[in-house]
C-alpha positions in Angstrom: 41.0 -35.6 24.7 39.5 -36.9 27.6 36.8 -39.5 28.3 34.8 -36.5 29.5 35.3 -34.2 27.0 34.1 -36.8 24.4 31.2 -37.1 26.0 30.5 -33.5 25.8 31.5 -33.3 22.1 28.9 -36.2 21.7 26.1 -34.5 24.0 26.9 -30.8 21.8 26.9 -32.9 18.4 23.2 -34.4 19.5 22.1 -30.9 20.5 23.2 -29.3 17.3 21.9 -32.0 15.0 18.4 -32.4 16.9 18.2 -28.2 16.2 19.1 -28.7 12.4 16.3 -31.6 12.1 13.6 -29.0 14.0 14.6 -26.5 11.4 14.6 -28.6 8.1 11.1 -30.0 9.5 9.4 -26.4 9.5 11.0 -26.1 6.1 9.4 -29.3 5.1 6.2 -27.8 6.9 5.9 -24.7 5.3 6.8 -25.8 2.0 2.8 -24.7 0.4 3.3 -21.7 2.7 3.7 -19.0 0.2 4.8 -16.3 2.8 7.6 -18.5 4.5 11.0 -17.9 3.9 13.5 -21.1 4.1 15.8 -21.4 7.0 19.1 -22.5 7.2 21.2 -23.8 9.8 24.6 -22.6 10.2 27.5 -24.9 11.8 30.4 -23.7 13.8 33.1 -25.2 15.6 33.5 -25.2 19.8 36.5 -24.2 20.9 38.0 -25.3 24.1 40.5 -23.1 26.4 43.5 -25.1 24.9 42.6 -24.5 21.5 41.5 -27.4 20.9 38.3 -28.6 18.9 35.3 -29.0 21.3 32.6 -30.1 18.5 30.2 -28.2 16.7 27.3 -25.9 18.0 24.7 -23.8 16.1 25.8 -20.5 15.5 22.8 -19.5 13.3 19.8 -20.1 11.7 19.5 -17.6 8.6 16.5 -16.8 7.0 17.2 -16.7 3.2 16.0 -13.4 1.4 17.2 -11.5 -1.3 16.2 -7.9 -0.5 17.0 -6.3 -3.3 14.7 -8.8 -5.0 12.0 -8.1 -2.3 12.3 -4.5 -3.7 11.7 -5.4 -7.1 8.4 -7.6 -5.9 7.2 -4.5 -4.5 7.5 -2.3 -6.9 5.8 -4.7 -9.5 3.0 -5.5 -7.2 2.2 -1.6 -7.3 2.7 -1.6 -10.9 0.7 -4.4 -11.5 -2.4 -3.6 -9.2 -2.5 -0.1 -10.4 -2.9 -2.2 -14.0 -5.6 -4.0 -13.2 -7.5 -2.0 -11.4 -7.3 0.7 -14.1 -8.6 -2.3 -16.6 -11.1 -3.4 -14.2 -12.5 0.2 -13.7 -12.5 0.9 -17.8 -14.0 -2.2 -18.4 -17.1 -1.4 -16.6 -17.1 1.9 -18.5 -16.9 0.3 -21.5 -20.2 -1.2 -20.4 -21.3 2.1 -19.9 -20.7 3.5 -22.9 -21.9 0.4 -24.6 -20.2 1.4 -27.9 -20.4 0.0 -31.0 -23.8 -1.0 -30.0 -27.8 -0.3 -31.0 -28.0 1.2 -27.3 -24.9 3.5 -28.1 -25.0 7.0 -28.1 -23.7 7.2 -31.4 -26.6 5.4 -33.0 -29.4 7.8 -31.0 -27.7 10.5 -32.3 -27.6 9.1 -36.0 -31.6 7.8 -35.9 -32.3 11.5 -33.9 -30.4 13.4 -37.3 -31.8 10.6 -39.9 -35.6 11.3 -38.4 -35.0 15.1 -39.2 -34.2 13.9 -43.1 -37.2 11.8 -43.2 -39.4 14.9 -42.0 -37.7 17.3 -44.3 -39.1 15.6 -47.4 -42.7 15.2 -45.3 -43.2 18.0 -43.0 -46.3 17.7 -42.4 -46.6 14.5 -41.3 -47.6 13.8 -37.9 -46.3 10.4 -37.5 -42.8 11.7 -38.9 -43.1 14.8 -36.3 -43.6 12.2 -33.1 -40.7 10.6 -34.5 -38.4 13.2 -34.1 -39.5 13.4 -30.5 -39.3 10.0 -29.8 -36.0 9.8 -31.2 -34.4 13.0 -29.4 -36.1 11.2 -26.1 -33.4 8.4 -26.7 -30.4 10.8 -27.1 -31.9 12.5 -24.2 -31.8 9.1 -22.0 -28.7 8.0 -23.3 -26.5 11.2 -22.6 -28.3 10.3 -19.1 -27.2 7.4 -18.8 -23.7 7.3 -19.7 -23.0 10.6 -17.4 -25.1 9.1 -14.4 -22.9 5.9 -14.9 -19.8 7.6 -14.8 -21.0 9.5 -11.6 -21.6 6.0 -10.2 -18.5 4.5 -10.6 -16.5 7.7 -9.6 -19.3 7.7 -6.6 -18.5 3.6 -5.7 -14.1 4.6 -6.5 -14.5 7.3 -3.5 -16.2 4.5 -1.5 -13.7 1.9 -2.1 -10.7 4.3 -1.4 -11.8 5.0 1.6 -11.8 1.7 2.4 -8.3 0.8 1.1 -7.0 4.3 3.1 -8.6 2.3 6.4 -7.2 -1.1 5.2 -3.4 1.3 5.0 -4.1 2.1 8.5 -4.5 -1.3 9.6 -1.5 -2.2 7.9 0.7 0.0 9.5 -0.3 -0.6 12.8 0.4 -4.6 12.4 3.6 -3.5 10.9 4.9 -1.6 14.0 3.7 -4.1 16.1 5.6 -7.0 14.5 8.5 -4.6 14.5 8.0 -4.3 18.3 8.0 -8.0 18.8 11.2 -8.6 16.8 12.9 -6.2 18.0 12.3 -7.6 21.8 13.1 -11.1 20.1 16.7 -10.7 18.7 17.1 -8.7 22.3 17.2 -11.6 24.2 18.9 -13.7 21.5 16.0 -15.4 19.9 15.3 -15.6 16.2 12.1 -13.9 15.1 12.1 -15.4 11.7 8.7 -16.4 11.9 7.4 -12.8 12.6 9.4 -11.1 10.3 8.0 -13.5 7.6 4.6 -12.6 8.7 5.7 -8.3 8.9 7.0 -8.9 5.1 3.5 -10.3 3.7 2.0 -7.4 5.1 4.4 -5.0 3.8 3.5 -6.9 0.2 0.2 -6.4 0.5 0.4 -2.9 1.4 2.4 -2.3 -2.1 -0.3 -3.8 -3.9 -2.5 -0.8 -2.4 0.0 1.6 -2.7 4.1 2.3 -3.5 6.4 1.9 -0.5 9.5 1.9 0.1 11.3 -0.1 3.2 14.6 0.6 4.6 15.6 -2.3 6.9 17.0 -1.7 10.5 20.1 -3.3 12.9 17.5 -4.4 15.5 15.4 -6.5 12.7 13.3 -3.5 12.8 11.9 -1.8 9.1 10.7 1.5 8.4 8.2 1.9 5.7 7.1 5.0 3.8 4.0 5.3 1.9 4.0 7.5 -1.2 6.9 9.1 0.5 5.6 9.9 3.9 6.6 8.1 6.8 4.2 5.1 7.4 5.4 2.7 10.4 8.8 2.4 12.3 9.4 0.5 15.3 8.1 3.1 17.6 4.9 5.0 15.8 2.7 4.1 12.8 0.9 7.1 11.0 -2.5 6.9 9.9 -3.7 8.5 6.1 -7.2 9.6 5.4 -8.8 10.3 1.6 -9.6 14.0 0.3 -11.2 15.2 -2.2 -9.4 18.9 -2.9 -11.0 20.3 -5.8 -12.0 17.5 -7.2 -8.8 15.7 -6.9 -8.7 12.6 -4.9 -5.7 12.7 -2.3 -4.2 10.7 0.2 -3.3 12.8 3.1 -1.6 12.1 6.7 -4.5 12.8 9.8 -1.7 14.4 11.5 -1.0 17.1 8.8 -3.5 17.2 6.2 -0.8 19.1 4.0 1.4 16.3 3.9 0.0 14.1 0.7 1.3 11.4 -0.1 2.9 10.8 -3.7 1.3 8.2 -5.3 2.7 6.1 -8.0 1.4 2.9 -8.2 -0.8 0.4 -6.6 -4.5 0.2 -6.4 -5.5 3.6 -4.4 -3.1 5.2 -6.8 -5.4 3.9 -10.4 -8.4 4.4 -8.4 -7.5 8.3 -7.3 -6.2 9.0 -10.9 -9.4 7.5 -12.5 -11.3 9.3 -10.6 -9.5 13.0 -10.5 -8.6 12.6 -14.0 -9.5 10.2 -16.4 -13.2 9.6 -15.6 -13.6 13.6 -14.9 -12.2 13.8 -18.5 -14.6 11.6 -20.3 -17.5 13.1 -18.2 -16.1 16.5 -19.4 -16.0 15.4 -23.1 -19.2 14.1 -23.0 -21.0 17.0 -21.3 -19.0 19.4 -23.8 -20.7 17.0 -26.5 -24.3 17.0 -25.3 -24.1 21.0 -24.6 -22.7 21.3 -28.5 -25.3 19.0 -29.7 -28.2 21.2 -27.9 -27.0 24.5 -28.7 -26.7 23.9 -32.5 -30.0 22.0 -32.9 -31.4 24.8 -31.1 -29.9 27.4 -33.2 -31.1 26.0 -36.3 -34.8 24.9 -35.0 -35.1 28.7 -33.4 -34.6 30.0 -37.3 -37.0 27.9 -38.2 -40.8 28.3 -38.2 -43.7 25.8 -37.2 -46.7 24.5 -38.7 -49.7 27.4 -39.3 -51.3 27.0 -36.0 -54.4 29.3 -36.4 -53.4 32.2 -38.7 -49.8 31.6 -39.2 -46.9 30.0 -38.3 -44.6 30.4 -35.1 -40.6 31.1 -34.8 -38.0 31.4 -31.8 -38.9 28.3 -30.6 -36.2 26.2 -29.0 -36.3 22.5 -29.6 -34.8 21.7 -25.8 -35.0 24.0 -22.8 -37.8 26.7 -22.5 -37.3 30.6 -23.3 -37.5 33.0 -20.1 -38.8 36.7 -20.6 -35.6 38.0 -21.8 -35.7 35.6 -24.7 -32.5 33.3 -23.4 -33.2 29.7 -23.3 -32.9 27.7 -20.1 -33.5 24.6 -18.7 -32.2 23.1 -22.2 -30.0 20.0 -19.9 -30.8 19.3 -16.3 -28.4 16.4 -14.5 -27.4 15.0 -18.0 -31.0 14.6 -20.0 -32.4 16.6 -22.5 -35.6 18.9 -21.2 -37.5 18.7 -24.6 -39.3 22.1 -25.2 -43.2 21.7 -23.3 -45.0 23.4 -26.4 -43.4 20.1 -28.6 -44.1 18.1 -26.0 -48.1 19.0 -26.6 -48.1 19.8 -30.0 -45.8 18.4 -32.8 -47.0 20.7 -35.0 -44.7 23.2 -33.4 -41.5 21.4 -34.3 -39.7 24.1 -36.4 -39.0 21.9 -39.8 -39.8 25.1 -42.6 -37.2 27.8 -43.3 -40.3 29.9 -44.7 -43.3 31.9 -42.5 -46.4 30.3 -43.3 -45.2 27.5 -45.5 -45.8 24.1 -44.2 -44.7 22.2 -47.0 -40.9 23.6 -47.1 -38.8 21.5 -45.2 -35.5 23.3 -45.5 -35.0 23.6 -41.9 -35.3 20.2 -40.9 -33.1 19.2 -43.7 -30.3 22.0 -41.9 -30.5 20.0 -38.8 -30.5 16.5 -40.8 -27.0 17.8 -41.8 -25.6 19.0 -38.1 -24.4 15.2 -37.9 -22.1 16.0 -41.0 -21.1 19.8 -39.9 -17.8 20.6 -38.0 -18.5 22.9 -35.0 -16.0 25.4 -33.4 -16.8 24.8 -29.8 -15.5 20.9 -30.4 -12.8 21.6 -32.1 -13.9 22.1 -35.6 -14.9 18.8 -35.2 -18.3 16.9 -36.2 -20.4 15.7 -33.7 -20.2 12.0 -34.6 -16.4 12.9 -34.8 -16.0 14.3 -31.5 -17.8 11.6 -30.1 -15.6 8.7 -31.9 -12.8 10.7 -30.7 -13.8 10.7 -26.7 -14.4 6.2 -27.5 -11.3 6.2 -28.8 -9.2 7.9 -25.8 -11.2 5.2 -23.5 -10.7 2.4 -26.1 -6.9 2.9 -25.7 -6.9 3.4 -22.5 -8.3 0.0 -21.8 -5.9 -1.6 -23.9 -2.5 0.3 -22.6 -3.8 -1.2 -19.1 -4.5 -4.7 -20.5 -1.0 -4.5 -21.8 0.7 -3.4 -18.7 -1.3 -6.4 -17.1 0.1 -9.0 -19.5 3.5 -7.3 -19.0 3.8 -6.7 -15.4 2.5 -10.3 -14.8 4.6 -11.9 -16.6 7.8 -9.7 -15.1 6.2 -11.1 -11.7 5.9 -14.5 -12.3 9.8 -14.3 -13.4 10.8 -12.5 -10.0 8.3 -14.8 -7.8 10.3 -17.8 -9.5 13.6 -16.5 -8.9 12.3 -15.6 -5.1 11.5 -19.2 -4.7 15.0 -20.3 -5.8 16.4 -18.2 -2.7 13.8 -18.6 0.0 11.1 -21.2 -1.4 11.2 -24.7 0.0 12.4 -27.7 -2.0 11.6 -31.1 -1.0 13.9 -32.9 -2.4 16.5 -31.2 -1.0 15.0 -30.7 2.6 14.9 -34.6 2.9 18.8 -34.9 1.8 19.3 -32.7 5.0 17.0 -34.7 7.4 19.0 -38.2 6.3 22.3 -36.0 6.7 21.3 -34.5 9.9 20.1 -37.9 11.2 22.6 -39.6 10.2 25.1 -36.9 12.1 23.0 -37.6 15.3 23.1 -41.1 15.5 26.9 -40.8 14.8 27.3 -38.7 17.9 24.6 -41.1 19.8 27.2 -43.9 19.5 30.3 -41.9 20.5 28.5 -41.6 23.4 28.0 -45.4 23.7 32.0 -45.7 22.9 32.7 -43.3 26.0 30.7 -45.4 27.9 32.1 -48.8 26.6 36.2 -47.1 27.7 34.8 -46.0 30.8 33.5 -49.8 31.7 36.9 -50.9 30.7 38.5 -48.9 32.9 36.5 -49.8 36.0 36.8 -53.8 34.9 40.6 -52.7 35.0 40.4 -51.1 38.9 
């Protein structure tokens, strides 16, 4: 080997070291980064025309990923958002409901029966009368309250998943724009490591909103499909809007609003089920509760007769809801409360609590409706009200706590595949400084073949 060609194998050696210290520097740089992905420099030998070693040269520098691990990330993100969002959402029904609780429906309803006891054994009491009232007026506010607060929270789901569809959009379009700018990159021979670091965190957010799949390209390029339906390639991104098809929340393409996209997982995908099916459910079960609960106290009170009022006493009265002129009874339930009848309303005395004409100390009747709390009724079920009721706590109860389970669960498989991400492409210190002493050590090796050229070449020219 010449004098020259040391020098050359010297000035490469430099070249390629200084590179490999750059490199482990952003490593050590980025090490908090929690969307970087380690680099590694790759070494490979120069050869000259004779065949003969030249020095070294960088031939690479890789960007360590596991895809197949990446997939799995994904898919628990989606799994896991969709989790919590679900136990979020149920959690704030729960409040709702407020059950077991003084405030609960289930207690209104059992002080609303109870005050019907206490009046059968007094029926003429006034005080007892206004209690009934005043107790039916709670059921009425709570059966209110708990549908309007469903309506709310399916009302502020729509809002919010209209704002994750536009947050998708976004997504997408950053997507196919870093997919642009990579693509151009490894074109020209540059490594877009950097930007494809920055396209994958948005491609992991985007599965914590909804399930994806990517399929990686030979240019550096991805495509990614939401629920599906194509999302963003290098070329086009699509955009997705929210529908609400017969009550069912969708997400649908703006470009073909027959293409929906199949959700199964992530947040928009709890948030649409919630509100297509779970919450639609409970409201359902509840209304079909409230309408038993009215139909059977006023079948009972309408038997029933009132206090003497004049002459003699009254019948056909419902206790909720007014009679039109062909004797059905309307206006009994108006946007979830209880319309109590108007001639109760004014005068007690016209609460229905005798089974007899004309006999206002028989009681009978009240004590019939006392007992509705304990009687099963075919329309829920053959169930009892109190019953029915549990039963409708009880599908939310477990509800809540599948979700709080898959949360435990799905956080815990996360934390184990985050971990084993950070083996691959996390940065450790420890072993990023063991490179920058090897690397600097290379260099300053190469520095001083440099100086030993020089130190033959002055020999020879003292020699001349």
């Amino acid at each position: 080997m010449s004098i020259g060609n040391v020098f050359d194998v010297a000035v490469r050696a430099m070249s390629a070291y200084q590179q490999a210290v750059d490199v482990t520097s952003n490593n050590i740089s980025n090490a908090s980064n929690p969307d970087y992905s380690r680099q590694r420099v790759e070494f490979s030998t120069v050869t000259a025309e004779n065949g003969r070693g030249a020095g070294v040269a960088v031939s690479n520098v890789q960007r360590l990923q596991d895809d197949l691990l990446g997939v799995q990330i994904r898919n628990y993100n989606s799994k896991s958002s969709d989790a919590n969002k679900r136990s979020q959402v149920l959690s704030q029904i729960e409040s709702i409901i407020a059950e077991p609780s003084d405030i609960g429906l289930s207690n209104y309803m059992t002080e609303f029966f109870n005050s019907w006891d206490k009046l059968s054994a007094q029926p003429n009491s006034t005080s007892l009368r206004l209690n009934v009232i005043q107790r039916a007026q709670n059921v009425s506010d709570r059966f209110q309250q708990v549908l309007t607060g469903l309506n709310d929270v399916q009302t502020s789901l729509q809002t919010e998943a209209n704002n994750i569809a536009s947050t998708i959009n976004s997504y997408l379009s950053d997507i196919t724009g870093y997919n642009q700018k990579i693509s151009e990159s490894e074109m020209r021979g540059i490594k877009a490591n950097e930007l494809k670091d920055q396209r994958d965190s948005l491609i992991t957010k985007l599965s914590k909103l909804v399930n994806v799949t990517v399929q990686n390209n030979p240019n550096g390029s991805v495509t990614v499909n939401v629920g599906g339906l194509h999302g963003a390639d290098i070329n086009t991104h699509d955009e997705f809007e929210l529908k609400i098809v017969n009550g069912q929340m969708r997400l649908a393409s703006k470009n073909d609003s027959s293409a929906i996209a199949l959700l199964n997982g992530g947040e928009l995908y709890a948030i649409s089920d919630l509100y297509s099916n779970k919450i639609s459910q409970y409201k359902s079960e509840i209304s079909s509760l409230e309408n038993a609960f009215v139909n059977n106290v006023n079948s009972l009170h309408m038997s029933g007769n009132t206090l003497i009022n004049g002459a003699s006493s009254s019948t056909g009265i419902p206790f909720f809801g007014e009679v039109d002129t062909n004797g059905n009874v309307i206006g009994a339930i108006s946007d979830g409360s209880l319309k109590i009848n108007s001639s109760i309303l004014q005068n007690p005395s016209n609460i229905a609590a005798s089974s007899v004409a004309n006999n206002d100390g028989n009681g009978l009747n009240a004590n019939k409706i006392a007992r509705l709390m304990e009687t099963k009724i075919p329309e829920l079920n053959d169930k009892t009200l109190g019953d029915y009721y549990s039963m409708t706590m009880n599908s939310i109860g477990l509800d809540k706590v599948s979700n709080d389970n898959a949360v435990q669960s799905t956080e815990s498989i996360l934390l184990k595949l985050d971990n084993q991400k950070n083996s691959t492409s996390g940065v450790s210190l420890d072993e990023e400084m063991t490179n920058v002493l090897k690397f600097q050590r290379s260099y300053d090796a190469a520095s001083k073949m440099i100086k030993v050229a020089d130190e033959m070449i002055q020999t020879i020219l003292q020699m001349v």
